[in-house]
NUNUVEX-513580 format. One record per residue (C-alpha): chain; x, y, z; residue in one letter; residue number from 1. Coordinates in steps of 0.25 Angstrom, whole numbers, always signed. Layout:
cadena = A x = X y = Y z = Z residuo = A num = NUM
...
END
This chain:
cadena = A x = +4 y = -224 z = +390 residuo = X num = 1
cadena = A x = +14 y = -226 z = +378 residuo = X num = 2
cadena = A x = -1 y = -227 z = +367 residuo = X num = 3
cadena = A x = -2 y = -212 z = +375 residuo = X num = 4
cadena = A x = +9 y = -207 z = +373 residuo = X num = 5
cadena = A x = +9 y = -212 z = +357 residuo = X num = 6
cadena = A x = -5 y = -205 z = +357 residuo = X num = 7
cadena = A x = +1 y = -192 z = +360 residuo = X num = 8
cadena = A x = +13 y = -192 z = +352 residuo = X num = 9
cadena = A x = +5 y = -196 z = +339 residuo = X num = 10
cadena = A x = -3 y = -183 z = +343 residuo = X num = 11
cadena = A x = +8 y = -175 z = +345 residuo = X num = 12
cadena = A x = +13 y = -179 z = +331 residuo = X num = 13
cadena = A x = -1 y = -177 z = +324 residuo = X num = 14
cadena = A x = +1 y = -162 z = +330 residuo = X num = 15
cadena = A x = +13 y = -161 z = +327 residuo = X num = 16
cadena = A x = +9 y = -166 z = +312 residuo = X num = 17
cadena = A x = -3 y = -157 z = +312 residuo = X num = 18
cadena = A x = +6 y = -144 z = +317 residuo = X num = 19
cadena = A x = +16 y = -147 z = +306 residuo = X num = 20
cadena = A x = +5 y = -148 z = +294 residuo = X num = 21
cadena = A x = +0 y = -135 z = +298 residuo = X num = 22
cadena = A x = +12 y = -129 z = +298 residuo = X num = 23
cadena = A x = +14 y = -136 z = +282 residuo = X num = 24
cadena = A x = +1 y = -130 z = +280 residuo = X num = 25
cadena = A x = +4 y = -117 z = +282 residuo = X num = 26
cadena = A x = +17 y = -117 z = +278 residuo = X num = 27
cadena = A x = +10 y = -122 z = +262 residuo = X num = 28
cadena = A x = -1 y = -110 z = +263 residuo = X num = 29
cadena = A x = +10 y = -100 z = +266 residuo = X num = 30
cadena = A x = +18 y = -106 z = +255 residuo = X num = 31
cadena = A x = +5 y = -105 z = +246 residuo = X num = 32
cadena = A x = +2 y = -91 z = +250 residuo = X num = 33
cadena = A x = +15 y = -86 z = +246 residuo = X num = 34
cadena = A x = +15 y = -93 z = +232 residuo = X num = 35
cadena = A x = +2 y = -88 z = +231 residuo = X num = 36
cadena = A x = +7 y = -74 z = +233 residuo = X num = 37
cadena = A x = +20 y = -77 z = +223 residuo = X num = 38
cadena = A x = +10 y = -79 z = +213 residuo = X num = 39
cadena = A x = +1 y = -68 z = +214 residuo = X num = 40
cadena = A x = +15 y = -60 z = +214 residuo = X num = 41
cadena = A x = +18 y = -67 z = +201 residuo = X num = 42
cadena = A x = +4 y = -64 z = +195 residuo = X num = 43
cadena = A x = +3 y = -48 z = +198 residuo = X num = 44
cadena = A x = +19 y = -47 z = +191 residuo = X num = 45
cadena = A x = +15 y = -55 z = +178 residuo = X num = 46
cadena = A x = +2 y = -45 z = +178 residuo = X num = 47
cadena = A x = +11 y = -34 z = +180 residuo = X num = 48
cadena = A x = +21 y = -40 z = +169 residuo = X num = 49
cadena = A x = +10 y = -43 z = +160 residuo = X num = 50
cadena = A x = +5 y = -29 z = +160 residuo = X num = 51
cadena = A x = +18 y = -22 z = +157 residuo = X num = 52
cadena = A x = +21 y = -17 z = +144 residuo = X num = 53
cadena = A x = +35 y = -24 z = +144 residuo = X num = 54
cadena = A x = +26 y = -39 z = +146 residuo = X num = 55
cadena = A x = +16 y = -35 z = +136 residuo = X num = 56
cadena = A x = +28 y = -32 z = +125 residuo = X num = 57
cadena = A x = +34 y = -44 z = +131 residuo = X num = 58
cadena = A x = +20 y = -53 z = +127 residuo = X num = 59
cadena = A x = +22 y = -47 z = +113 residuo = X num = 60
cadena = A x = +34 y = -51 z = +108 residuo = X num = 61
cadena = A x = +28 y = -65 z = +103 residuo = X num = 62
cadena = A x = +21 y = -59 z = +94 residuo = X num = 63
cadena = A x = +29 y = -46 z = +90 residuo = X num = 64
cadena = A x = +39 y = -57 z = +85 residuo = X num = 65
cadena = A x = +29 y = -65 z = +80 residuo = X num = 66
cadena = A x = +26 y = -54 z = +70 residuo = X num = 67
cadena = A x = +38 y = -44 z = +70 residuo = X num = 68
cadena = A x = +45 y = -44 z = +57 residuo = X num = 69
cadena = A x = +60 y = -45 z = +54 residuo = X num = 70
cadena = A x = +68 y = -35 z = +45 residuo = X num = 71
cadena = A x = +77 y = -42 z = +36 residuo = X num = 72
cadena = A x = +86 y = -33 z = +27 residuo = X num = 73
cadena = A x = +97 y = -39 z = +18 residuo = X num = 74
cadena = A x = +106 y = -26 z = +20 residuo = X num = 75
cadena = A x = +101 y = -14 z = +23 residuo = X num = 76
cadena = A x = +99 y = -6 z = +10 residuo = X num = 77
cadena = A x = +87 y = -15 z = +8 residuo = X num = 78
cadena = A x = +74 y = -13 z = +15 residuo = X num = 79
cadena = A x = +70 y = -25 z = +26 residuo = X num = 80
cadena = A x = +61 y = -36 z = +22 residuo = X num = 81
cadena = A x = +50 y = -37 z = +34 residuo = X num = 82
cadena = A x = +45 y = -53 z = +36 residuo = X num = 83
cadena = A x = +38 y = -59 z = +47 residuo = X num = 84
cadena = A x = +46 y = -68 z = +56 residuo = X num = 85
cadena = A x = +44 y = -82 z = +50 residuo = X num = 86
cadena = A x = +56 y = -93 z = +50 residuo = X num = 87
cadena = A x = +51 y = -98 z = +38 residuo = X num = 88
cadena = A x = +51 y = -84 z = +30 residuo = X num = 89
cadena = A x = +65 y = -78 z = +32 residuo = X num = 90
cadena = A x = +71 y = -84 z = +19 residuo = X num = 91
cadena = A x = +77 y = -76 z = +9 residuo = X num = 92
cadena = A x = +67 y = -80 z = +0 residuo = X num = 93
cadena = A x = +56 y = -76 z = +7 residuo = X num = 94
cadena = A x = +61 y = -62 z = +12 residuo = X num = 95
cadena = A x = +63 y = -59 z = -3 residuo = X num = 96
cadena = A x = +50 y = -64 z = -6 residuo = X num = 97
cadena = A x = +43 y = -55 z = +4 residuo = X num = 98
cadena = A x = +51 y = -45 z = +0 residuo = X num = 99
cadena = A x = +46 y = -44 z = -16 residuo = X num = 100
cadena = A x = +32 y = -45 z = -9 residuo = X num = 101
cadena = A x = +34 y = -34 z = -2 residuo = X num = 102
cadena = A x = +41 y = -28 z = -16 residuo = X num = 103
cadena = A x = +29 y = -32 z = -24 residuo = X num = 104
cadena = A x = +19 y = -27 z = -16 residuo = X num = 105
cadena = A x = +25 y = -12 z = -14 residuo = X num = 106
cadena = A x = +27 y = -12 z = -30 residuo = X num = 107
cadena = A x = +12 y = -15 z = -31 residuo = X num = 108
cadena = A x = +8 y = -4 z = -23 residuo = X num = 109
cadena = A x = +16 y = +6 z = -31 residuo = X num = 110
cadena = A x = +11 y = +1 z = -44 residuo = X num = 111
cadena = A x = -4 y = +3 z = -39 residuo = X num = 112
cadena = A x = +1 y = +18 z = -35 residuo = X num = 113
cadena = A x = +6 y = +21 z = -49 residuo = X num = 114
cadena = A x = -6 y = +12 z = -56 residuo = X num = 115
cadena = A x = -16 y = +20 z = -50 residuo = X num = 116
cadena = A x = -9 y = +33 z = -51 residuo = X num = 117
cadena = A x = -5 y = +31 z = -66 residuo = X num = 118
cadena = A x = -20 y = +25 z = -69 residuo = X num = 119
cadena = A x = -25 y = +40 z = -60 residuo = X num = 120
cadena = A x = -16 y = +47 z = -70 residuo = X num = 121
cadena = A x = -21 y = +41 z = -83 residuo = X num = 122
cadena = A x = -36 y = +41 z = -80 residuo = X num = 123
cadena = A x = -35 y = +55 z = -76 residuo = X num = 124
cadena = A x = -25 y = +57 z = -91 residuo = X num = 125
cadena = A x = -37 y = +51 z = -99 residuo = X num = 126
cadena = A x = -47 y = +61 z = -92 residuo = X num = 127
cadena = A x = -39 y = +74 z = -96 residuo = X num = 128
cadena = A x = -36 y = +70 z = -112 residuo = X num = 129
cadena = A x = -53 y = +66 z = -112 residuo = X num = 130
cadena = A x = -55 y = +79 z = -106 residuo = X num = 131
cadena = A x = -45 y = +87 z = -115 residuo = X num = 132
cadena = A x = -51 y = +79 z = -127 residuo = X num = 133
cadena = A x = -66 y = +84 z = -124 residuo = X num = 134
cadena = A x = -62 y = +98 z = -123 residuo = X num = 135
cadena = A x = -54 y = +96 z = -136 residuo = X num = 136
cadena = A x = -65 y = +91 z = -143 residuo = X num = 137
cadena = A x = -76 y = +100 z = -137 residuo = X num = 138
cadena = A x = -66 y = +110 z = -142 residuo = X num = 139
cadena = A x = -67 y = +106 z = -156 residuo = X num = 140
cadena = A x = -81 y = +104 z = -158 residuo = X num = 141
cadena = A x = -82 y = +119 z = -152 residuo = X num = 142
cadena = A x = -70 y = +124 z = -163 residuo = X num = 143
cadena = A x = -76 y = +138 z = -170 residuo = X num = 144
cadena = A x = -89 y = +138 z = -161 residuo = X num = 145
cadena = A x = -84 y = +144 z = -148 residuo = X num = 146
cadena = A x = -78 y = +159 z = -146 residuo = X num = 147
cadena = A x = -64 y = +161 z = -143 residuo = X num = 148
cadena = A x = -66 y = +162 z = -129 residuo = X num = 149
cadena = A x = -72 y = +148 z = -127 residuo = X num = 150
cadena = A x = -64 y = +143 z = -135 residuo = X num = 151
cadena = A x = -53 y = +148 z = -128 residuo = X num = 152
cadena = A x = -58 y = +144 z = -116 residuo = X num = 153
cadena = A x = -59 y = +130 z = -121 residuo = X num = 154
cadena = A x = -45 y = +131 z = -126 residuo = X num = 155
cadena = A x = -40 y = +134 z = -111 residuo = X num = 156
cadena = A x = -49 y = +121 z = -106 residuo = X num = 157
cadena = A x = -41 y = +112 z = -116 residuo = X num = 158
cadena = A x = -27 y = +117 z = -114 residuo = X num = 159
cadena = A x = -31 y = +116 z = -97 residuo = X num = 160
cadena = A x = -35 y = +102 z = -102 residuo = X num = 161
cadena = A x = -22 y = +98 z = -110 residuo = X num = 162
cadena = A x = -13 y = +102 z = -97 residuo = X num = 163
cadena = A x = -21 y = +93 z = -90 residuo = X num = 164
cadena = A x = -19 y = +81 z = -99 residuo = X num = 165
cadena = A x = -3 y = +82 z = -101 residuo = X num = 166
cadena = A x = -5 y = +84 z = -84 residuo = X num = 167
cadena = A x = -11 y = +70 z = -83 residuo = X num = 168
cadena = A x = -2 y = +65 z = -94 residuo = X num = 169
cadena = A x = +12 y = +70 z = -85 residuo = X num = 170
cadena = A x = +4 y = +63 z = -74 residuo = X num = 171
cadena = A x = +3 y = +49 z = -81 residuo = X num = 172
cadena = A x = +15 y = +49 z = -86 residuo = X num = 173
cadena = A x = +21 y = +52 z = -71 residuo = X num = 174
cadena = A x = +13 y = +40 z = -65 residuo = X num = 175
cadena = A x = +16 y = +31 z = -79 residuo = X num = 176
cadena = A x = +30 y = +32 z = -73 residuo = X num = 177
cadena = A x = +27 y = +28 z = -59 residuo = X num = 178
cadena = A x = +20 y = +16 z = -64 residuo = X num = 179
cadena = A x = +30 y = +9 z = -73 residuo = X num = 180
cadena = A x = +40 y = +12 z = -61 residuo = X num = 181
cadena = A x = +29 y = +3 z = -55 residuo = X num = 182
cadena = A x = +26 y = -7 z = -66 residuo = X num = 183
cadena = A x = +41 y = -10 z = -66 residuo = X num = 184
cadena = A x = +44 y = -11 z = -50 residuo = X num = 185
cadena = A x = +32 y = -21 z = -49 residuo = X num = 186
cadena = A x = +37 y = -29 z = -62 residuo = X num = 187
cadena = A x = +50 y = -30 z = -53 residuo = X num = 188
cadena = A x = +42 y = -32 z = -39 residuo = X num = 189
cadena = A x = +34 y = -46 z = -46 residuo = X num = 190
cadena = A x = +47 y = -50 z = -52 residuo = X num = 191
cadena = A x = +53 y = -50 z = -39 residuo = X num = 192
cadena = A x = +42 y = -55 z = -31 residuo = X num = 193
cadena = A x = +41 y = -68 z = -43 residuo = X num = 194
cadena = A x = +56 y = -69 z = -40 residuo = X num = 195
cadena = A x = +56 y = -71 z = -26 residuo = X num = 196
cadena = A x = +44 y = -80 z = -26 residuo = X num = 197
cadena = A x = +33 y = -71 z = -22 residuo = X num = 198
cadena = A x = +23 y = -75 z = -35 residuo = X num = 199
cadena = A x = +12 y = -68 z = -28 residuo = X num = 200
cadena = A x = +17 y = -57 z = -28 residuo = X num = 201
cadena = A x = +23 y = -56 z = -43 residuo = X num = 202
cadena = A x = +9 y = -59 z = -47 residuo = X num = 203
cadena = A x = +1 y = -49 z = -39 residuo = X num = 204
cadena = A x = +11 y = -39 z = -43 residuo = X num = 205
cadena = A x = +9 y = -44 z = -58 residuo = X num = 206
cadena = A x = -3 y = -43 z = -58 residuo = X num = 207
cadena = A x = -4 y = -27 z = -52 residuo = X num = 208
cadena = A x = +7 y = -24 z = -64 residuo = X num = 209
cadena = A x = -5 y = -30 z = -74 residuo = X num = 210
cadena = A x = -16 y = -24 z = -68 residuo = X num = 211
cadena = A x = -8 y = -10 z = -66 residuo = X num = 212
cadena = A x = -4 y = -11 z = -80 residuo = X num = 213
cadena = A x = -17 y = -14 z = -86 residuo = X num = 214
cadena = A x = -25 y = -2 z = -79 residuo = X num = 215
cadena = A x = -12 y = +9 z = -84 residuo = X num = 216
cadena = A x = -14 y = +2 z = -97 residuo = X num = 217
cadena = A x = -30 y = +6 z = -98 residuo = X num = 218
cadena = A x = -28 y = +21 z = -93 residuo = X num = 219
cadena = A x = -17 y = +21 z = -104 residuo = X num = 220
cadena = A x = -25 y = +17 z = -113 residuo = X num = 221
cadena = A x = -37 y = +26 z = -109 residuo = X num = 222
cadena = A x = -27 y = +38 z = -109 residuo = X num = 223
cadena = A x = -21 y = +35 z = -123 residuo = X num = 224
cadena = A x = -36 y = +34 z = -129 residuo = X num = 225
cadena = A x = -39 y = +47 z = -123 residuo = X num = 226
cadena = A x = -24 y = +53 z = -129 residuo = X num = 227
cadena = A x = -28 y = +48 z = -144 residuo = X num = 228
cadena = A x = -43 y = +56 z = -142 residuo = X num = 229
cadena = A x = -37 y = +68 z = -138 residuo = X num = 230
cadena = A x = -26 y = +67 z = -150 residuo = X num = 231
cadena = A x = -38 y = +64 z = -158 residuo = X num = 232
cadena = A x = -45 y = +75 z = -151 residuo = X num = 233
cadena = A x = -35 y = +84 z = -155 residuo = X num = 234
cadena = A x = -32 y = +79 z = -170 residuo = X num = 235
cadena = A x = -47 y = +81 z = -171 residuo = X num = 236
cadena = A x = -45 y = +98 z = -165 residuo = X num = 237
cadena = A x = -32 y = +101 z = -173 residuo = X num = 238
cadena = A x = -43 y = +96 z = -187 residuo = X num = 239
cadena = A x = -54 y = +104 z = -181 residuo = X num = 240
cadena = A x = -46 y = +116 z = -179 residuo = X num = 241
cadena = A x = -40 y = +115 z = -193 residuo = X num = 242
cadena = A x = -55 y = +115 z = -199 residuo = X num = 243
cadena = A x = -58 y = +128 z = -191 residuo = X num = 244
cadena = A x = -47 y = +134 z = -196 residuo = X num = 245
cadena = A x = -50 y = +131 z = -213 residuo = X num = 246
cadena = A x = -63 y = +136 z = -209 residuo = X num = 247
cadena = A x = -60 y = +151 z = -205 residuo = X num = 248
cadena = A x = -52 y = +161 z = -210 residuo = X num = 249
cadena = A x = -38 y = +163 z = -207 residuo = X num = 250
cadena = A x = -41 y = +176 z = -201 residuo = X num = 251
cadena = A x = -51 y = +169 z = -189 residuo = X num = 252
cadena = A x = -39 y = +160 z = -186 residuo = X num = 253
cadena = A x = -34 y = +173 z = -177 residuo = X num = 254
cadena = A x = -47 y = +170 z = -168 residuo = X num = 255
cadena = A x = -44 y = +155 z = -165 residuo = X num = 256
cadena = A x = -36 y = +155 z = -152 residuo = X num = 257
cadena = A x = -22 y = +148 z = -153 residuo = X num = 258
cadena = A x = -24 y = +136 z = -145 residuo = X num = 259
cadena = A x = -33 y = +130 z = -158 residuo = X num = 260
cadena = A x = -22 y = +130 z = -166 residuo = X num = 261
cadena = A x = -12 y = +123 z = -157 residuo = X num = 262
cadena = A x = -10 y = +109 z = -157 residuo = X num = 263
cadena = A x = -8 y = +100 z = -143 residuo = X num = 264
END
């Protein structure tokens, strides 16, 4: 009787243990279910967030402070010095050294500008003196053969030549002026740039003044050639004028036209 009654009241506790289990086991998948739905809640508002405009700026400040720049000004009369972010570059040194880089490079530009303009306005100054000098000289071999008419006309074609020539001579002498204001501001940029440690740049600079100063000094030298022709050219017509006029009587000089007897 008593093992009977033991029987049943370890039964009673297995059921009792087994009700109890069930109810944990249910209690943990509810549990889980709810996590599970925290979760998915979580994931659709990072989506959300992720796709807004406010996140996406958010997610790109890394790198816009990575490679944003900083202004530094030493007062405000002078123009701020950009550089990019580095610990190791915001000495004094460096900023000025960055700076007559920066100095160098623009004065480079303006002396390619006025190089090529002033080497255009030469080349083009030595075409209009050879010009004037071949219709000079085709003028003086044609002297006592042509009627006044054509010569004359001739005349015309000369004096529209000689406007052109002191034209292109003004022109020169315009972008000649431009060019030393250019030759003298990169002397100054490479002194600066050698100053502050920038070698590099005082020697590229260097060697654009040598290379700017070389190409002016061959047109010059073109256009002073073609200026001793036409001084020649004309030497030669004021000679060949004086021969015509021995060889005629004084009363045919009325028939020459004025502009024969002038000298340029």
């Amino acid at each position: 009787m008593q093992a009977f009654r033991n029987c049943g009241l370890c039964a009673s506790g297995n059921l009792l243990k087994g009700r109890t289990d069930f109810l944990i086991a249910r209690r943990n998948m509810a549990v889980m279910r709810l996590s599970a739905a925290c979760v998915q809640l979580l994931k659709d508002k990072a989506n959300v967030f992720c796709r807004s405009s406010v996140h996406q700026r958010l997610l790109r400040l890394p790198e816009v402070a990575r490679s944003n720049t900083v202004a530094f000004s030493v007062s405000s009369s002078l123009c701020a010095v950009p550089f990019t972010q580095q610990v190791e570059n915001l000495s004094h040194e460096s900023l000025i050294r960055r700076a007559s880089c920066l100095v160098t490079d623009s004065a480079n530009t303006y002396l390619s500008q006025t190089t090529l303009a002033l080497v255009d306005a030469l080349t083009q100054y030595a075409k209009a003196l050879h010009t004037l000098i071949a219709l000079q000289k085709r003028y003086i071999t044609s002297i006592g053969k042509l009627t006044p008419a054509e010569e004359d006309s001739i005349w015309q074609v000369i004096i529209g030549q000689r406007v052109e020539v002191s034209d292109r001579l003004e022109e020169c002498r315009r972008f000649e002026s431009n060019w030393m204001n250019a030759i003298n501001i990169c002397e100054l940029s490479a002194e600066a740039a050698y100053n502050s440690g920038a070698e590099h740049a005082c020697t590229a600079t260097k060697t654009n003044l040598q290379v700017a100063q070389c190409k002016v000094e061959e047109l010059r030298t073109i256009s002073k050639e073609a200026e001793k022709k036409l001084a020649e050219t004309k030497a030669e017509e004021i000679q060949r004028m004086a021969e015509y006029a021995s060889s005629i009587d004084i009363n045919d000089l009325e028939d020459i036209p004025e502009a024969y007897l002038r000298e340029d």
